[in-house]
C-alpha positions in Angstrom: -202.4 -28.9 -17.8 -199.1 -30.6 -17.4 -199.2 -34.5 -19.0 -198.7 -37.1 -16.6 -195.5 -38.3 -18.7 -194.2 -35.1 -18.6 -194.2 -34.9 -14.5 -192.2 -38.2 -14.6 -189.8 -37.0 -16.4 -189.3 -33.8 -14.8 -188.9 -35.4 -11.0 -186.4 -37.7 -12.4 -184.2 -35.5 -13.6 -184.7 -33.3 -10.4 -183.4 -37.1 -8.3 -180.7 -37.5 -10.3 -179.5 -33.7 -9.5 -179.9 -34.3 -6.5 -178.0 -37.4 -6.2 -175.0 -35.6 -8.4 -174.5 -33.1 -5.5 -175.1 -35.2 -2.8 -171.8 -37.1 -4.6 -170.0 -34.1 -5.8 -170.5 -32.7 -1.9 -169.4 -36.3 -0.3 -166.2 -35.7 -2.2 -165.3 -32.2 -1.3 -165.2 -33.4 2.5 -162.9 -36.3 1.8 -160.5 -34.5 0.1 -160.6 -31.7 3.0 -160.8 -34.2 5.7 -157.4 -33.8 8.2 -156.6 -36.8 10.1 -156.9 -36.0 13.9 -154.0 -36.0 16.0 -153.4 -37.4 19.2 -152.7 -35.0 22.3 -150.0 -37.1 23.3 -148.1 -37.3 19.6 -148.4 -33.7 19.9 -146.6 -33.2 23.2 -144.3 -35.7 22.0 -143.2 -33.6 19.3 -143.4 -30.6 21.1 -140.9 -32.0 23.8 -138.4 -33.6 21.0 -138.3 -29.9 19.2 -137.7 -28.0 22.2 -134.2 -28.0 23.7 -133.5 -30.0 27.0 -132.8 -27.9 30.3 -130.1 -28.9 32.2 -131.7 -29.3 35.9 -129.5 -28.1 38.7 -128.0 -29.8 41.7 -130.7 -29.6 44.8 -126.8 -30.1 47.1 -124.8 -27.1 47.1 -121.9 -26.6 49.5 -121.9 -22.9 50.3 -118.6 -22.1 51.6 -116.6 -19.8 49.6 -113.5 -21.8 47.7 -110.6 -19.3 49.3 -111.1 -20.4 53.1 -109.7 -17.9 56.0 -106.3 -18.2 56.3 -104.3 -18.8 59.5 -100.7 -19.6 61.0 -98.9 -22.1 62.4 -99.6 -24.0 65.9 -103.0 -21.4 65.8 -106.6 -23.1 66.6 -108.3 -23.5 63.3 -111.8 -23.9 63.0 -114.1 -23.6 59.8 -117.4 -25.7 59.4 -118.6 -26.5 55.7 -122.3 -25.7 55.3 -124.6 -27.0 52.2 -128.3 -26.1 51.0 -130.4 -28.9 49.8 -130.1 -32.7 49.9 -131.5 -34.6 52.6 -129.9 -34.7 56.2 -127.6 -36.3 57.6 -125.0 -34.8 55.1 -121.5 -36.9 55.2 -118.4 -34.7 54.2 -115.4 -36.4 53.0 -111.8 -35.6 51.8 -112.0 -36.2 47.8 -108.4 -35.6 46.5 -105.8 -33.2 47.4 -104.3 -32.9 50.7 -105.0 -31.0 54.4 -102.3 -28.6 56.4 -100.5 -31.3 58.9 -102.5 -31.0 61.7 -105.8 -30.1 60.4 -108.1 -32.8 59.7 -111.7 -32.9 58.5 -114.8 -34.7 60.7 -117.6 -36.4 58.8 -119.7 -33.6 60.6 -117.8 -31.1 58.0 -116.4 -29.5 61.4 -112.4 -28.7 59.5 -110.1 -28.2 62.6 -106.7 -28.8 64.4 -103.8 -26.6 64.3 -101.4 -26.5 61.6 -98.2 -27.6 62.0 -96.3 -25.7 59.2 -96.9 -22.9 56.7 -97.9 -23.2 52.4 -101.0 -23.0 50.6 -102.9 -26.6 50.6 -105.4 -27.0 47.5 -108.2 -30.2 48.2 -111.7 -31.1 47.1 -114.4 -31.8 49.9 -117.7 -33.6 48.8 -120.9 -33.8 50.6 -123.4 -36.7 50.2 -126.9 -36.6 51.2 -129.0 -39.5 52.9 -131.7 -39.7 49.8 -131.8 -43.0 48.2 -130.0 -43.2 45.8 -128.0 -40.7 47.8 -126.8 -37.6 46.1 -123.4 -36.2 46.1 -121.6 -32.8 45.4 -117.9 -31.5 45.2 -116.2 -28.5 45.8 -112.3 -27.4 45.6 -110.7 -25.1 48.1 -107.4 -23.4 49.2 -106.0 -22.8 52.4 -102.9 -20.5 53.1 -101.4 -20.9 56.1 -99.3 -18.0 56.6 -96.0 -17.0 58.6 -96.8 -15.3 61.6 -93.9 -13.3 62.7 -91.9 -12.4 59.7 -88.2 -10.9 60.3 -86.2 -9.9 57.2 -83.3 -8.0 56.5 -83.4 -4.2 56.3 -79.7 -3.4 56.4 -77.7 -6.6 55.6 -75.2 -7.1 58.7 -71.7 -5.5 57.4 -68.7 -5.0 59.1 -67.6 -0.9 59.5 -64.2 -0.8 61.2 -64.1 -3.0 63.8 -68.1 -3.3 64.3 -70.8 -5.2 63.0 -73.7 -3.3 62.3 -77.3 -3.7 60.7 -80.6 -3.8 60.9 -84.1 -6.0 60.0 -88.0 -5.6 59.9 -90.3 -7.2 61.8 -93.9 -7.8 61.3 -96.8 -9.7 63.2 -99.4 -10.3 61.0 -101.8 -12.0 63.3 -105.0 -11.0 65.3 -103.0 -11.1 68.3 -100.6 -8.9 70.3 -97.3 -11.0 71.3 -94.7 -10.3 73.9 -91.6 -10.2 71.5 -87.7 -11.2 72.3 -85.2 -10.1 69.5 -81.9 -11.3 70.0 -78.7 -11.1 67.6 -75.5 -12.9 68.0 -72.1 -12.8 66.3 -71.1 -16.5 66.5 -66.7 -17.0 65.8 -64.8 -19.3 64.4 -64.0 -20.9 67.5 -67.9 -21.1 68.2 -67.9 -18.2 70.7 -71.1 -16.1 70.6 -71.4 -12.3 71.3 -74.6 -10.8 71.5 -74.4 -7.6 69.2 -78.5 -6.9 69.5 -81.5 -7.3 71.9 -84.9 -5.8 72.2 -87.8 -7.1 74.5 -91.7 -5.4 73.9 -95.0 -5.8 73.2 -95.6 -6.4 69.5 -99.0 -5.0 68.3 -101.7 -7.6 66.2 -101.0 -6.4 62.5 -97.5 -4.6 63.0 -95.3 -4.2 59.6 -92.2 -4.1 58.9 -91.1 -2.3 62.5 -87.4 -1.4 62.1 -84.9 -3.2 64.7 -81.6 -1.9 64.9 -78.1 -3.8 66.1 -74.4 -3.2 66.2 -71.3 -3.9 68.2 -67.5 -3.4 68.5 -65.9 -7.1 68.2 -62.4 -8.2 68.4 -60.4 -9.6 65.2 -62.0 -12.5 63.6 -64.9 -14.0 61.2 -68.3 -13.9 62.4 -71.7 -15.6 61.4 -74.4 -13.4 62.4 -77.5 -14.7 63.4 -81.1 -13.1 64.2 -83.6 -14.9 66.1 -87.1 -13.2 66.4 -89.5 -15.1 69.5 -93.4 -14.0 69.8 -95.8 -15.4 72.6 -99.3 -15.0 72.9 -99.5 -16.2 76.6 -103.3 -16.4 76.4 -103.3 -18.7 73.5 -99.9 -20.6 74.4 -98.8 -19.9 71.0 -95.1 -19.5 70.3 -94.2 -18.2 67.0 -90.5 -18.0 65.6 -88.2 -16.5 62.3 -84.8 -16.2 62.4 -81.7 -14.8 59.6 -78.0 -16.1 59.2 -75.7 -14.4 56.9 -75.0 -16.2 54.3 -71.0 -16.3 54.9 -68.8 -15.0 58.0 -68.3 -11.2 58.4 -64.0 -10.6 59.2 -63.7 -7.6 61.5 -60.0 -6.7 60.7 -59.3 -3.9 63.0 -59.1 -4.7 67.0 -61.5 -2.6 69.4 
């Protein structure tokens, strides 16, 4: 039987055992132990790492930048349209500048009739009635075009004692027109001989239709000069062209 000294001594070595792991354990966990991190210094960092996306406009005007052409002294009529924003939508002229005659309503309603031909570049911005109110800008071109075109063919020339040539003529417009083609061999003294003239119907979209002219004048220098008239009755448009040679043709052989 096991001494009473003896079974002193044996649970006091089995405490401090004990006691050494219980340490020896304790420090294992602090060295292991991670420091918790907050949800929102995670997202944070998530957010500062990851690129920014660029956020759209929520205006965009719609119309396409080349706007339909169209001719001189013809109703024009175009209306600018925009997805987004928040109505009433204002439109405005930025920069640039309209055909003469053509203006553009606060509406966005672009209209008039132009008074000349060329191609007119401008910027139109929209704003929106949010607050703060948003705005977007957009460039466009419009061409407005010749509508009755008349161009040489056969420069005027003089063959014995006539004057003889030729020119093209084209309507380039949606429209028919009643046509009057007249060519006149103006003299020195200011007297004018007509040498050409055609009256018909013009079809919408003719080419390059071949006009023909000639005359036997008397002795003497003469400025010729072609004058093309188009009417579209049902529109009251007018449309004109006309050539001059550039110097005076001398018919040197009497009729």
């Amino acid at each position: 039987m096991e001494a009473p000294e003896s079974r002193m001594k044996t649970t006091a070595k089995t405490q401090t055992a004990v006691l050494l792991i219980a340490l020896l354990c304790a420090s294992v966990m602090a060295a292991c132990q991670v420091a918790p991190v907050r949800a929102d210094e995670s997202t944070d960092a998530q957010s500062q790492s990851a690129p920014q996306a660029q956020s759209e406009p929520s205006l965009i005007i719609e119309n396409d930048s080349e706007l339909p052409d169209t001719y001189p002294e013809a109703n024009y009529e175009v209306r600018f349209h925009a997805r987004g924003g928040v109505p009433r939508l204002h439109w405005k002229l930025e920069k640039g500048a309209l055909p003469p005659g053509i203006k553009l309503d606060e509406e966005g309603l672009l209209h008039g009739r132009p008074e000349r031909t060329g191609e007119f570049d401008f910027t139109v911005s929209a704003t929106d009635s949010n607050n703060p109110p948003e705005a977007v800008q957009k460039g466009f071109v419009l061409r407005v075009r010749t509508a009755l075109v008349v161009k040489w063919k056969t420069l005027a020339h003089v063959t014995g004692n006539r004057i003889d040539g030729s020119v093209e003529v084209s309507n380039i417009t949606p429209d028919d027109m009643d046509l009057t083609f007249v060519v006149l061999a103006v003299a020195e003294n200011g007297r004018a001989t007509a040498i050409g003239y055609q009256h018909f119907n013009l079809p919408r979209t003719t080419v390059d239709k071949e006009l023909p002219f000639g005359e036997t004048l008397p002795h003497g220098g003469y400025v010729v000069h072609v004058d093309v008239v188009g009417e579209v009755a049902r529109k009251n448009q007018i449309y004109r062209d006309r050539l001059q040679t550039p110097s005076a043709l001398h018919v040197n052989v009497g009729p």
